[in-house]
KETI-509446 format. One line per field, with one value per atom (N, C-alpha, C): residue in three letters; atom name; x, y, z. Coordinates in Angstrom, 3 decimals. Last residue first. Layout:
KETI-509446
rest c(ALA/...)
atom c(CA/...)
c1 c(X/...)
c2 c(Y/...)
c3 c(Z/...)
end
This chain:
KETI-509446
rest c(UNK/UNK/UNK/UNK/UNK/UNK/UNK/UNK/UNK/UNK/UNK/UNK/UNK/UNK/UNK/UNK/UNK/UNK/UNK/UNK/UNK/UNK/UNK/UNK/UNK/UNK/UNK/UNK/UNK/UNK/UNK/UNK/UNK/UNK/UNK/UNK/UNK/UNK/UNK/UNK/UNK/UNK/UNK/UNK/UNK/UNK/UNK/UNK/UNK/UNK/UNK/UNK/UNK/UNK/UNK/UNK/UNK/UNK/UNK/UNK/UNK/UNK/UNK/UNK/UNK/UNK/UNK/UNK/UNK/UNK/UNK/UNK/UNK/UNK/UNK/UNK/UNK/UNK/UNK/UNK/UNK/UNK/UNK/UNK/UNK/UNK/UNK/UNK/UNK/UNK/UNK/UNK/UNK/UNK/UNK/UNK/UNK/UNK/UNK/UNK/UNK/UNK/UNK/UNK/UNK/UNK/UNK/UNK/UNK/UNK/UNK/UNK/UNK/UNK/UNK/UNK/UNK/UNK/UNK/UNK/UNK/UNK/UNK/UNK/UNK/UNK/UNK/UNK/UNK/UNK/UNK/UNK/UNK/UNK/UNK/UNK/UNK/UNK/UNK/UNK/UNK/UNK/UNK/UNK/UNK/UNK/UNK/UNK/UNK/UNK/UNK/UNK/UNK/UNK/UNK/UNK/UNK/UNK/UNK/UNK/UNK/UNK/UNK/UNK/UNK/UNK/UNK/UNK/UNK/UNK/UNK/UNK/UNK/UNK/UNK/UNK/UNK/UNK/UNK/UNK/UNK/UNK/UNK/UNK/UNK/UNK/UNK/UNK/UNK/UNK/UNK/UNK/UNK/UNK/UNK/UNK/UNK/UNK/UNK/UNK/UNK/UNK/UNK/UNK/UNK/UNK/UNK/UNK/UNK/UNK/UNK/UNK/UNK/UNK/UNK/UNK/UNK/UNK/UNK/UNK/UNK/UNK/UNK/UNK/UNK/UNK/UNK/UNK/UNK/UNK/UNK/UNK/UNK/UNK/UNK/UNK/UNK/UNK/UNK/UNK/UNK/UNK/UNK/UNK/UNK/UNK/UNK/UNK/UNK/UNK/UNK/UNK/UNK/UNK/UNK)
atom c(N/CA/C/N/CA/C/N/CA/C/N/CA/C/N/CA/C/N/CA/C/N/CA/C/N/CA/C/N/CA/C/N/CA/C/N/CA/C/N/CA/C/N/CA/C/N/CA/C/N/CA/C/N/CA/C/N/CA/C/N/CA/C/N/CA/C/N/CA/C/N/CA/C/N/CA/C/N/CA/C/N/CA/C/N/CA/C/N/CA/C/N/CA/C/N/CA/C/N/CA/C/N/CA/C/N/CA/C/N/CA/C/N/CA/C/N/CA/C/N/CA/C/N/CA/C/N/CA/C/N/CA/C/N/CA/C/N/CA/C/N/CA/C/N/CA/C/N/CA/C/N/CA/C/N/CA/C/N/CA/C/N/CA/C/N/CA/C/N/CA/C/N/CA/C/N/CA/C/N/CA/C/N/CA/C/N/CA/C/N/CA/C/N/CA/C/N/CA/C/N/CA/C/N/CA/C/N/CA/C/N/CA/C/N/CA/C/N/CA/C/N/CA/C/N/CA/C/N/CA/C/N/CA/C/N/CA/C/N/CA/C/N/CA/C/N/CA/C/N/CA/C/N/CA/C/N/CA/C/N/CA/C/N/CA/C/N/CA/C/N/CA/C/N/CA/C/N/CA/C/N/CA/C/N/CA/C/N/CA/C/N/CA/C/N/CA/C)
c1 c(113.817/114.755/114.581/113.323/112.867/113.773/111.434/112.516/112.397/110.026/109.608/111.614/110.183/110.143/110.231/109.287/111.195/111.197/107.081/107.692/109.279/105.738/105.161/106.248/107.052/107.401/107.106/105.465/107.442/107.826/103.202/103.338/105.253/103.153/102.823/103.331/104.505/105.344/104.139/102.004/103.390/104.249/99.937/99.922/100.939/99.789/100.782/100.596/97.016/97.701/98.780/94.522/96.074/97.053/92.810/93.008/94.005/92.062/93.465/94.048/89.336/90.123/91.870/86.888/88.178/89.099/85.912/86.148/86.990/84.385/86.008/86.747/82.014/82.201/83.946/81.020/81.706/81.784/77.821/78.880/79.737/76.418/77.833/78.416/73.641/74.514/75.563/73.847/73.787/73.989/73.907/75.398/75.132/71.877/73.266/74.253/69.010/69.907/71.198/67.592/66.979/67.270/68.653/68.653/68.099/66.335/67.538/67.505/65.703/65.784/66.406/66.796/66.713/66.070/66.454/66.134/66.358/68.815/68.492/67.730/67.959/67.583/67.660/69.653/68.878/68.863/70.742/69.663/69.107/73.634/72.341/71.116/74.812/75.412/74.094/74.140/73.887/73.895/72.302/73.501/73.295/71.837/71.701/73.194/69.899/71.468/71.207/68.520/68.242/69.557/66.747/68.110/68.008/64.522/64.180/66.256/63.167/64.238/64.576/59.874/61.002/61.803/57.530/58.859/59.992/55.318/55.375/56.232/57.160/56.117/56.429/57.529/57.677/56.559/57.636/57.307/57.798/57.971/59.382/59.271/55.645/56.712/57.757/54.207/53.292/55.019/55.372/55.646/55.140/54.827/56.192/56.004/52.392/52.819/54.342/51.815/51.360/51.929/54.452/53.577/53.192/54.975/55.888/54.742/54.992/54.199/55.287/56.658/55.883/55.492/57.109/56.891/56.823/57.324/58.457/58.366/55.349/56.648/57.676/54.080/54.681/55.648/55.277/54.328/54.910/55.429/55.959/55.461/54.081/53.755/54.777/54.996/54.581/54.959/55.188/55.173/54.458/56.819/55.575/55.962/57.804/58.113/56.537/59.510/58.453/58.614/61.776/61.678/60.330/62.982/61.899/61.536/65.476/65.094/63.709)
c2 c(71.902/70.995/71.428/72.870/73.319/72.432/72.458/72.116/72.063/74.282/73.517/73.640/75.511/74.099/73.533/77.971/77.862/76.297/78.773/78.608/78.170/79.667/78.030/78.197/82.123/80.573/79.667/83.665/83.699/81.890/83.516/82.622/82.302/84.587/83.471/82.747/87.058/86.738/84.946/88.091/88.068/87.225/88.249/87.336/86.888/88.204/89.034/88.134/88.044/87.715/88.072/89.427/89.253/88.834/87.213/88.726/88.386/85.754/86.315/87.342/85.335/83.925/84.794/86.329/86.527/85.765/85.514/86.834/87.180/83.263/83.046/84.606/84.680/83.269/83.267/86.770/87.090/85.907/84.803/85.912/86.419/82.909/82.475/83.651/83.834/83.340/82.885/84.751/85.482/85.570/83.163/83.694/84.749/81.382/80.497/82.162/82.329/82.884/82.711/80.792/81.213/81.599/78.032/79.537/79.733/75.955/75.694/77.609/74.717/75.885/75.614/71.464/72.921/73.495/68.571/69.034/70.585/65.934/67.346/68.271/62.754/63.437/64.871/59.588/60.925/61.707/57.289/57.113/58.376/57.581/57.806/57.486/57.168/56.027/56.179/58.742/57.451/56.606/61.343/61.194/59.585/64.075/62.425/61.819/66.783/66.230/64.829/68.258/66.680/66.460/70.675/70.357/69.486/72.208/71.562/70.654/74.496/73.612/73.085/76.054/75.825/74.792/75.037/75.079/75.362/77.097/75.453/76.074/77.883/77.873/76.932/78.770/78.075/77.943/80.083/81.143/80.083/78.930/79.275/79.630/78.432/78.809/79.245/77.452/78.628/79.118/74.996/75.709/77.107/74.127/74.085/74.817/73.712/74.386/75.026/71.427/72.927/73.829/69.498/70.020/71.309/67.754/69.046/69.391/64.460/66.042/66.611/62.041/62.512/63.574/59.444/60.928/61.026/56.494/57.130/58.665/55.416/56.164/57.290/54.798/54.061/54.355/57.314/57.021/55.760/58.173/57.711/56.731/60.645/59.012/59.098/62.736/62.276/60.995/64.272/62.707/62.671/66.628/66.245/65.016/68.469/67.234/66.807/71.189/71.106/69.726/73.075/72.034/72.090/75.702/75.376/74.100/76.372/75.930/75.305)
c3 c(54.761/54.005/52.867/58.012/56.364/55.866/60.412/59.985/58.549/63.267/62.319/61.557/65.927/65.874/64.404/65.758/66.016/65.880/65.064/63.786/64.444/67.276/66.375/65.240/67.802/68.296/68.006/65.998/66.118/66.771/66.418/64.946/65.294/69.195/68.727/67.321/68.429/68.926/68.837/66.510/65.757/66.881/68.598/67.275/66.750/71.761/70.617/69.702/73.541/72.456/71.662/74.690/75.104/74.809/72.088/73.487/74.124/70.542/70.418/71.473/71.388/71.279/71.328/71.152/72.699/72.440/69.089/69.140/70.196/68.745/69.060/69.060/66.977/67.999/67.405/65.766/66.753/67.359/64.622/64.230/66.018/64.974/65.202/64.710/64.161/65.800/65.842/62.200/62.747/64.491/60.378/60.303/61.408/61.319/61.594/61.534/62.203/61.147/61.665/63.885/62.712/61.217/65.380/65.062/63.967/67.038/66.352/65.887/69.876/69.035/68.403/71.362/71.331/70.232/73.803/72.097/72.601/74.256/74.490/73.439/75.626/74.142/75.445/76.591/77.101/75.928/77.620/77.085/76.905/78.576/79.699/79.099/76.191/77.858/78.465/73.981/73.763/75.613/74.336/74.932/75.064/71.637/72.186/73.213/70.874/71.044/71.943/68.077/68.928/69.291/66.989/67.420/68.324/65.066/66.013/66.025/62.821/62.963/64.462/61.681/63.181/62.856/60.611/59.341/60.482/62.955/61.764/60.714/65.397/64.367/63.742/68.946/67.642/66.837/71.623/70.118/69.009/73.821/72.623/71.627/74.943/75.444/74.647/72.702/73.146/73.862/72.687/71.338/71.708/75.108/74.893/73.495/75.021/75.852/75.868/73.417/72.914/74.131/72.835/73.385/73.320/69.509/70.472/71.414/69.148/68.615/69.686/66.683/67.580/67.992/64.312/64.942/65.919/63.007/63.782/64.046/62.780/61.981/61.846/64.772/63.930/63.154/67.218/66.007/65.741/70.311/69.294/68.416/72.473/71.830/71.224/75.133/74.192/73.363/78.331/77.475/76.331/80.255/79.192/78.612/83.071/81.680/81.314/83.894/83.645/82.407/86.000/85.348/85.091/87.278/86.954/86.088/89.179/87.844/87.923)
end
């Protein structure tokens, strides 16, 4: 892995810039959605990409989810527990 870290300021108001190296690297443009994951214990920021087209990256997400699955013998057994009154 190639690591590579850059330091940038933090504004009074609270900004700061994206390195030109890092936007040249990930083909970002100005109006790009930018993804801040925070890991409060370590003090640590994950920033990503954000997608361009949501229905287009979550299409087919959980698509392995039923594989090998008998659907009908699943619902058969979530249903021997329940109690009708």
């Amino acid at each position: 892995m190639n690591l590579q870290t850059y330091k940038t300021t933090l504004s009074r108001s609270n900004q700061t810039a994206v390195p030109a190296y890092i936007i040249s690297k990930l083909g970002l443009t100005a109006g790009d959605n930018l993804i801040w994951n925070l890991d409060p214990v370590y003090k640590t920021i994950k920033i990503k990409q954000a997608p361009k087209d949501w229905g287009e990256y979550l299409s087919g997400l959980g698509s392995g989810t039923w594989k090998n699955i008998d659907v009908e013998e699943h619902i058969k057994q979530g249903r021997q527990d329940r109690v009708f009154k």
